[in-house]
GUVEXKOL-252119 format. One record per atom (N, C-alpha, C, O): residue in one letter; z, x, y. Coordinates in steps of 0.2 Angstrom, whole numbers, plus 2048, in hexadecimal, padded with zeros to 3 digits. Each point is the difference from the previous one (the first is absolute). Layout:
AZXY/...
***
This chain:
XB28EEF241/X801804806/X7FF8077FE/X8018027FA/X7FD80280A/X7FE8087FE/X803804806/X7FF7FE805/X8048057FB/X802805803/X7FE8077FF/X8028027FA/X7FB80480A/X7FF807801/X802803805/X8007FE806/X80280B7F6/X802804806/X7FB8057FF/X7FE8027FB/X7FF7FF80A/X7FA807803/X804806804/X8037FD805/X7FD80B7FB/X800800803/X800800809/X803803804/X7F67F77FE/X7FF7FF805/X8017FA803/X801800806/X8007FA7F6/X8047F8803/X8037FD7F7/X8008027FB/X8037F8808/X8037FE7FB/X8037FA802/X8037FF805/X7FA7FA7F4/X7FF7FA806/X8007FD7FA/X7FF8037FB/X8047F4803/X8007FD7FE/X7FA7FA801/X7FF7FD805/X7FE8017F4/X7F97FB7FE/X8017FB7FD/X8058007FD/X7F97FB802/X7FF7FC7FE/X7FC7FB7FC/X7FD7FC804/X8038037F6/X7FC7FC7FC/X7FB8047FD/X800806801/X7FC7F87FB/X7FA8057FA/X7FE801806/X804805801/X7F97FB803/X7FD804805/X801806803/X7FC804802/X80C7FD7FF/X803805802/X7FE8057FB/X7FB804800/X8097FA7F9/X7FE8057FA/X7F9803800/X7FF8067FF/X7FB7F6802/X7F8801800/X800805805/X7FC8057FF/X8087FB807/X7FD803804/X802805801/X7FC804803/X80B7FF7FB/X8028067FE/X7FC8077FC/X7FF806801/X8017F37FA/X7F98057F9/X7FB801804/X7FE806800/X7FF7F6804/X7F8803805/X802806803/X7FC804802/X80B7FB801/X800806806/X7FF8067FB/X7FD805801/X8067FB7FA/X8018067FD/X7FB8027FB/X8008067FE/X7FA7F67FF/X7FB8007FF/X7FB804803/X7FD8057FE/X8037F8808/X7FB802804/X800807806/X7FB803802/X80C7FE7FE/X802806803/X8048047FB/X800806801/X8047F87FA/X8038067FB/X807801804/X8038057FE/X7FE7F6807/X807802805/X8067FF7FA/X8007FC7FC/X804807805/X8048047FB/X8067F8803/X8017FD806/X8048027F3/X8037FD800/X8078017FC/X8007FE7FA/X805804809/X8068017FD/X8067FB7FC/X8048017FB/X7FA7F9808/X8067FC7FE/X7FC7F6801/X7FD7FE805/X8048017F5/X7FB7F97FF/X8077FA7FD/X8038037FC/X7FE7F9806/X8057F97FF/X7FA7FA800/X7FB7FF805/X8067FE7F5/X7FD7F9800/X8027FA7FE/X8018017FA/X8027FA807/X8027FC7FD/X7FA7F8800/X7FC7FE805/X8048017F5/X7FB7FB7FE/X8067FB800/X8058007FC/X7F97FB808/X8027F6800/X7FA7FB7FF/X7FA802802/X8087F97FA/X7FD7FB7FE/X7FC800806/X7FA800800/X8097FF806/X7FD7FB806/X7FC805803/X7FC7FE804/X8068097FB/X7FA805806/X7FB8047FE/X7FD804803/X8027F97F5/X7FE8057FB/X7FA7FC7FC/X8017FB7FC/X7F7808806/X7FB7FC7FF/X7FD8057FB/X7FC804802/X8057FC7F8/X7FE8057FB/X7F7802801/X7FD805800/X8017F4801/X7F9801800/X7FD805805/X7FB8057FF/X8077FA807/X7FF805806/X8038077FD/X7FE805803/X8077FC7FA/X8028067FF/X7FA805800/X7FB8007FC/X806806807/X7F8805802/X8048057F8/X8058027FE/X7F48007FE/X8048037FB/X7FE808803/X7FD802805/X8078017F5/X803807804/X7FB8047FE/X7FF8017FA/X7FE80280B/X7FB8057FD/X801807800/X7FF804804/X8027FC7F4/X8018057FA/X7FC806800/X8038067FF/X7F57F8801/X7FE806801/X7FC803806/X7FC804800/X8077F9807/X7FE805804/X804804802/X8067FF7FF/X7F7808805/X8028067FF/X806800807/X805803800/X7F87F8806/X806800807/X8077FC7FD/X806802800/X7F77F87FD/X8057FD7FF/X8068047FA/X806801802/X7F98007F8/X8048057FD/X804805805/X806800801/X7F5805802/X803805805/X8057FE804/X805803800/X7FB7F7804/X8057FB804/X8058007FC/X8048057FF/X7FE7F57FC/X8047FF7FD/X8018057F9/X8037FF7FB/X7FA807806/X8068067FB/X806802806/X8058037FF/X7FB7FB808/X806802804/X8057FB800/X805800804/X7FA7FA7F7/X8057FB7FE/X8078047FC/X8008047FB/X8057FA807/X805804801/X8077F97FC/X8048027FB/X7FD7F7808/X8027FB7FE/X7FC7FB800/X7FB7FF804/X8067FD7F7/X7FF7FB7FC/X8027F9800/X8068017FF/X7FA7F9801/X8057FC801/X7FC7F97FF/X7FC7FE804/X8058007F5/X7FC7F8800/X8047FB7FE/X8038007FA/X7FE7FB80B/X8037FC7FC/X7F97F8801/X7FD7FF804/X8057FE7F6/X7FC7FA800/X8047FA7FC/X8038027FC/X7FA7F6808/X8047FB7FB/X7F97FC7FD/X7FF7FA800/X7FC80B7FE/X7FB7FC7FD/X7FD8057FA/X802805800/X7FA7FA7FD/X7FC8037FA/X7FA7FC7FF/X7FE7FC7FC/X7FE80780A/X7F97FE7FD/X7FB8067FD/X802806803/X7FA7FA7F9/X7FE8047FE/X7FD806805/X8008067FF/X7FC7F6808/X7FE803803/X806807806/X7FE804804/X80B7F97F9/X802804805/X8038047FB/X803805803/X7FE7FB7F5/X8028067FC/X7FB8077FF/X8018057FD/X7F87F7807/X7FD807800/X800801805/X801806800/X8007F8804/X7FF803806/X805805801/X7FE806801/X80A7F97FE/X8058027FD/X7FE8077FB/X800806802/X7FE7F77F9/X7FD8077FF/X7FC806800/X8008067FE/X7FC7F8806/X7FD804804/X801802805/X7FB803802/X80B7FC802/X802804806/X8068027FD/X804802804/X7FF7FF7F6/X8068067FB/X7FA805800/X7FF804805/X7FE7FB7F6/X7FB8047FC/X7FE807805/X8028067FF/X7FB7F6807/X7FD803806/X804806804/X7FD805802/X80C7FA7FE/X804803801/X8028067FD/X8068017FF/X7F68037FE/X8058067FC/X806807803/X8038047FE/X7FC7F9809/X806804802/X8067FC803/X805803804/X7FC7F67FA/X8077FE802/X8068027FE/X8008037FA/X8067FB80B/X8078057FF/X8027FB7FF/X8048017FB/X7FD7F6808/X8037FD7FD/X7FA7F97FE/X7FB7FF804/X8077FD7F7/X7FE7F97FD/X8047FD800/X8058017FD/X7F87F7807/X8057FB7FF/X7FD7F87FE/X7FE7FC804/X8028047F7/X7FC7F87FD/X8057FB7FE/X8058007FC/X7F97FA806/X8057FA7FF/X7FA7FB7FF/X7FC7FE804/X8058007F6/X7FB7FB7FB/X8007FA7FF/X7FC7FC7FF/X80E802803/X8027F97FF/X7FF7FF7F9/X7FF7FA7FF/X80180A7FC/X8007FE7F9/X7FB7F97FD/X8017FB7FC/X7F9806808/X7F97FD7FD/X7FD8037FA/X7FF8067FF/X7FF7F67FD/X7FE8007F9/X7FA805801/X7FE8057FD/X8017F9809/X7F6806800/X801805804/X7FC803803/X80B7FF7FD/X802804803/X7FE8077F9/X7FE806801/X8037F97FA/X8028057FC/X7F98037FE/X7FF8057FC/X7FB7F8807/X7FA8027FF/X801808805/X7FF8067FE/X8027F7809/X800807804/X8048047FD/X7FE805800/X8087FB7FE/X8048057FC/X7FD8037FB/X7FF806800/X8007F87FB/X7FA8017FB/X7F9808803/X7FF8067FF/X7FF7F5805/X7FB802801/X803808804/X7FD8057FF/X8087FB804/X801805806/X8028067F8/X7FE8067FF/X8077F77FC/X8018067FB/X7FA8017FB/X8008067FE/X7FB7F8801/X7F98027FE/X7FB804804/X7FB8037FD/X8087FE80B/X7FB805803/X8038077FF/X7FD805801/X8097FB7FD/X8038067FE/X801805807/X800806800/X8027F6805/X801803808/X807807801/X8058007FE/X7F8804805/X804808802/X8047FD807/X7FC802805/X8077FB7FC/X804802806/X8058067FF/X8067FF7FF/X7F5809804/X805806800/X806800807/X804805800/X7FB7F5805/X804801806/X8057F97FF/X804800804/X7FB7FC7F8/X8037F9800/X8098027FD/X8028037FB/X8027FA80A/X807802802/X8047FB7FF/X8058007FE/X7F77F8806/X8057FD7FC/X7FB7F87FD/X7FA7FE802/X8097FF7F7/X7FC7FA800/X8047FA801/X8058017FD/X7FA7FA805/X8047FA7FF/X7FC7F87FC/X7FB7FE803/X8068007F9/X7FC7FC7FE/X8067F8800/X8057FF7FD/X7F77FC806/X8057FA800/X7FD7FB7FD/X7FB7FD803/X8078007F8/X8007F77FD/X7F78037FE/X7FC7FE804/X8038077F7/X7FA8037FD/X8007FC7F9/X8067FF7FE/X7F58007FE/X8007FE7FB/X7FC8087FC/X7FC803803/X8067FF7F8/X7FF8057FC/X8038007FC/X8047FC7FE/X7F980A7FD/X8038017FA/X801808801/X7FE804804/X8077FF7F8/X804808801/X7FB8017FE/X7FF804805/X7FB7FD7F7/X7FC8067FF/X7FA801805/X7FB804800/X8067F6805/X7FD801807/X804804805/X7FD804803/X8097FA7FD/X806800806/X7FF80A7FE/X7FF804805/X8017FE7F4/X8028097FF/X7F9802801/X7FF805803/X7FA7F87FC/X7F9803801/X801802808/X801806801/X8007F5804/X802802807/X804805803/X800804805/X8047FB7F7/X808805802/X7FE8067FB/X803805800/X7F97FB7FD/X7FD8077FE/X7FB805805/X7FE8067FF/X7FF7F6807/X7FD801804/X805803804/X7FD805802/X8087FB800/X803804805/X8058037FD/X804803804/X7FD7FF7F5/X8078037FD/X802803804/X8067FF802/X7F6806802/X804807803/X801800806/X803804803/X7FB7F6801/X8037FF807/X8047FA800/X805801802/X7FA7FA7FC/X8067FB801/X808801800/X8038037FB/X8007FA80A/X805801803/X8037FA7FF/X8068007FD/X7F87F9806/X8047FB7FE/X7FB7FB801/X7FB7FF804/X8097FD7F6/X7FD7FA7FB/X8037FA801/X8058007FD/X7FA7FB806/X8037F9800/X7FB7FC7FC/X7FA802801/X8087F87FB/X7FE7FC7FC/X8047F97FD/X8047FF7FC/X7F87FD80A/X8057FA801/X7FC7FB7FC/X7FA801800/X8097FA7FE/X7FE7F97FB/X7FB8057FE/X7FB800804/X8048027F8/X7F97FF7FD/X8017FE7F7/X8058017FB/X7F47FD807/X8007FA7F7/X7FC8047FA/X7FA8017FF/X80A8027FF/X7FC8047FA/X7FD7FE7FA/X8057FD7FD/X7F6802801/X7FB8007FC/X8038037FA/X800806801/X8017FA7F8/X8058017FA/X8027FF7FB/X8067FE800/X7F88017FB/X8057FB7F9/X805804800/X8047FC7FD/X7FE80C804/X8038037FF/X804803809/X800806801/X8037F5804/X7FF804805/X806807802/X7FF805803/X8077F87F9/X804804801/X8008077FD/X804804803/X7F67FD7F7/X7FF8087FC/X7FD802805/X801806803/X7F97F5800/X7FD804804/X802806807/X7FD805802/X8087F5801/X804802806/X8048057FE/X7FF806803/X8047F97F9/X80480A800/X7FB8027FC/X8048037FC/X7F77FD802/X7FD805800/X7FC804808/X7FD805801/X8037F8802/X7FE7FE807/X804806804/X7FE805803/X8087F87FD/X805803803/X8038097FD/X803804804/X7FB7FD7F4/X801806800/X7F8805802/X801805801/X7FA7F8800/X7FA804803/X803800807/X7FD804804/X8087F7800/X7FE802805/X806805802/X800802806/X8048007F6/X8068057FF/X7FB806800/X803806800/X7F97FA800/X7FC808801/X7FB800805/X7FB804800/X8057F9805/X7FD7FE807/X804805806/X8047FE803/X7FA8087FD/X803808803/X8057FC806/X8067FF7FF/X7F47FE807/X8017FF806/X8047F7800/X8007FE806/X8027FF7F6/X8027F9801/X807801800/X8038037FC/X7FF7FA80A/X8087FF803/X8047FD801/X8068007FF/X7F57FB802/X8037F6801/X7FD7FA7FC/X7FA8007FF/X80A7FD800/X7FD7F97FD/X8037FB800/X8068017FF/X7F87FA803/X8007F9800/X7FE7FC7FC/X7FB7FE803/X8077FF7F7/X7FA7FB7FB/X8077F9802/X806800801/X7F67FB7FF/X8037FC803/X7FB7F77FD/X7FB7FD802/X80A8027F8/X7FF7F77FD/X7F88027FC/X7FA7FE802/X8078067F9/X7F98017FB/X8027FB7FA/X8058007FD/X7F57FB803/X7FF7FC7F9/X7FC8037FC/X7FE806802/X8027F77F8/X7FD8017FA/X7FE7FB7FC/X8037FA800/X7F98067FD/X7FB7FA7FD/X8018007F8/X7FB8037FE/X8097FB7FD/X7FF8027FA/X7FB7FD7FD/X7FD7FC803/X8018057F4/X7FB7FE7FE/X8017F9801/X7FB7FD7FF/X8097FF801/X8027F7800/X7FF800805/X7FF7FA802/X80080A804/X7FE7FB808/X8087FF803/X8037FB803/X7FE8087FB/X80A7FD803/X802807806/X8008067FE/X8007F7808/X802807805/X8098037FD/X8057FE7FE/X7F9806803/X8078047FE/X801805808/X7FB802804/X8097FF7FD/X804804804/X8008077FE/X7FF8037FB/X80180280D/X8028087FB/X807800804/X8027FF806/X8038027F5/X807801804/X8028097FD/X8018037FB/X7FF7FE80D/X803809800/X8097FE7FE/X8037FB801/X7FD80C7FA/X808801801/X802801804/X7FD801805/X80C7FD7FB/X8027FE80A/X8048087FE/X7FF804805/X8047FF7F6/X804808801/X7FA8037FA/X7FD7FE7FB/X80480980A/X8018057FB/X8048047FD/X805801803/X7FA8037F8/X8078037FB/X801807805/X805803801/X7F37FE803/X803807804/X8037FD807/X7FC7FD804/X8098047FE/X803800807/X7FD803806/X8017FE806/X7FD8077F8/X7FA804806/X7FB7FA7FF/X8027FF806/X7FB7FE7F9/X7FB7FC800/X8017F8802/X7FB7FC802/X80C8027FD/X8027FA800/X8017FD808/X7FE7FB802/X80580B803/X8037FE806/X7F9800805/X7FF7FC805/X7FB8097F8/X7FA7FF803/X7FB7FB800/X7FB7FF804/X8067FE7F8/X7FC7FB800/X8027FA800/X8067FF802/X7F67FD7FE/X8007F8801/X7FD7FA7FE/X7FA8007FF/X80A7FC7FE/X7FD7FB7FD/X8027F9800/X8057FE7FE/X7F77FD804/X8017FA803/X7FF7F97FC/X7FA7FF7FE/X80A7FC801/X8017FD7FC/X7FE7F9802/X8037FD805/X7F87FF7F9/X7FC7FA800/X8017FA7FC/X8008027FA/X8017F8808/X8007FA7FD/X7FA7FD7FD/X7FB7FE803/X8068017F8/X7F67FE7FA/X8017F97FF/X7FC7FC802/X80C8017FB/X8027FC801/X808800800/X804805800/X7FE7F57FF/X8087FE802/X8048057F8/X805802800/X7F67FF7FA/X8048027FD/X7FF80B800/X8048047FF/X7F57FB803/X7FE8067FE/X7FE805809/X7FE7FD805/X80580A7FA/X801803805/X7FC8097FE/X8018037FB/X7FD7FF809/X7FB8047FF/X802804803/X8017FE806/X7FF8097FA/X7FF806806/X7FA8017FF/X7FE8037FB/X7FD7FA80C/X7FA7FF800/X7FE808804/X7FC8037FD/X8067FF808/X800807805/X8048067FE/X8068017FE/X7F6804803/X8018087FF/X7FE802803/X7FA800800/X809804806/X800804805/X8058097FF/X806801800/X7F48027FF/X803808800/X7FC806807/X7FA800802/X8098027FF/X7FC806803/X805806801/X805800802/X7F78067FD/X8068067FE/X7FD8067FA/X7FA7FF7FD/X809805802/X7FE8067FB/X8008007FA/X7FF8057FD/X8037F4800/X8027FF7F8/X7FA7FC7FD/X7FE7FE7FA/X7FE80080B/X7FB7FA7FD/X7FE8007FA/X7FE7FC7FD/X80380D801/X7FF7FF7F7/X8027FD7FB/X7FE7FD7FB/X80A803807/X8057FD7FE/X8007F7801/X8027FC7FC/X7FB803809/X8037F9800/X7FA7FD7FE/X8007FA7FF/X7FB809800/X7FA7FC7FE/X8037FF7F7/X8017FB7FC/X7FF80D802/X8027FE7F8/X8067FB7FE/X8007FE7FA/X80580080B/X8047FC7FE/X7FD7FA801/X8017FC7FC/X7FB802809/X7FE7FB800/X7FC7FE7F9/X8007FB7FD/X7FB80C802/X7FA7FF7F8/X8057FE7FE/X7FE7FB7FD/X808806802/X8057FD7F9/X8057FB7FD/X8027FF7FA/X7FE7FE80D/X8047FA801/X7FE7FC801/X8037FB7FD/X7F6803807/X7FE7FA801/X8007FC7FC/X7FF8017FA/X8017F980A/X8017FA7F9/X7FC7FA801/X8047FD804/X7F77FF7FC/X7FB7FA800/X8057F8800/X8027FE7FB/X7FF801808/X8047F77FE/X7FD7FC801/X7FB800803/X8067FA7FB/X7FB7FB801/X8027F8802/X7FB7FD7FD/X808800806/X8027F9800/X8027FC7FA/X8057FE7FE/X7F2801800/X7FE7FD7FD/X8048007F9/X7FF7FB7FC/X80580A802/X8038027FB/X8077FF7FF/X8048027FC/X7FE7FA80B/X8067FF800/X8037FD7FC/X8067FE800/
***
């Protein structure tokens, strides 16, 4: 399913065709487009027909630099739709907000890959959302290094990090992003880690902190892994300390694992 808004109509499509037919109007006319939603299903979604996205003409770029929101979500991973995917990010360099939901596919981690290798400027990107993404942190900071100076709020659900080392990696994650001028809110919500044995581990946040000004403002939600082991899987902050609570978080977090029980 595809959804757009123009400012002159705004209509809901259906199936690869819709998708194809969108990219033509705006190939062909450069008609300007502010807000793109697509969700790929097994059942609506014909990769082969997929029209790919044309990169280098001059209407279609012009159209879609008035891309403003972002919004993909898919339950499949075929080759033919991580580029596609890639190539209408890419195409984007004035988006305010991105919202990707990957479903945590293995070949998911190529588009993430690929998107921190192009070394992309989003100078207007305000917020990111990334859901059930397969990555590694020196992918997750190449991207988040693209918006340092404008990003405002960051949500980051299930995703499966990529790591022999995950948990160095995350606070160190977390103190780069304690210097992010414009970041206000965050949400990280049920992050795995992969150790070198292949064993998932947990990231469990501290439930207090030692500062009181910081303790009443945040939030932290506590999850069942199993009957014996118990996790605060969720961190929600928003407010004027975010320096503060990202460093407490670089400090505290802690990796668990089941399997170790």
């Amino acid at each position: 399913m595809a959804k757009y808004n123009c400012p002159i109509l705004s209509s809901t499509l259906f199936h690869t065709d819709a998708i194809s037919l969108i990219l033509a109007v705006i190939t062909l006319a450069g008609h300007p487009i502010t807000s793109l939603t697509v969700n790929f299903r097994d059942a609506c979604l014909d990769p082969t027909e997929l029209a790919a996205v044309h990169v280098n003409n001059a209407r279609f770029r012009a159209g879609w630099a008035h891309l403003r929101e972002l919004r993909l979500n898919h339950a499949v991973a075929f080759p033919e739709v991580m580029e596609w995917m890639f190539d209408v990010i890419t195409c984007a360099p004035n988006l305010r907000i991105l919202y990707i939901n990957l479903h945590s596919e293995d070949q998911t981690a190529w588009l993430t890959g690929q998107l921190a290798l192009t070394d992309i400027s989003w100078s207007q990107l305000e917020e990111l959302r990334l859901k059930r993404v397969r990555i590694t942190v020196q992918d997750l900071s190449a991207l988040l290094h693209g918006c340092r100076s404008t990003l405002r709020v960051l949500v980051l659900t299930s995703l499966d990090i990529e790591s022999s080392s995950a948990g160095d990696d995350l606070k160190a994650l977390f103190r780069s992003l304690a210097e992010f001028p414009a970041l206000e809110n965050i949400h990280i919500k049920e992050v795995f880690g992969d150790a070198a044995e292949y064993i998932d581990r947990f990231v469990h946040f501290p439930v207090l902190s030692k500062d009181p000004a910081i303790a009443w403002e945040w939030e932290t939600s506590p999850s069942s892994v199993t009957s014996q082991l118990w996790v605060n899987a969720t961190v929600k902050y928003s407010g004027p300390r975010m320096r503060d609570v990202l460093g407490f978080l670089a400090g505290n977090l802690k990796l668990l694992s089941a399997d170790l029980l």
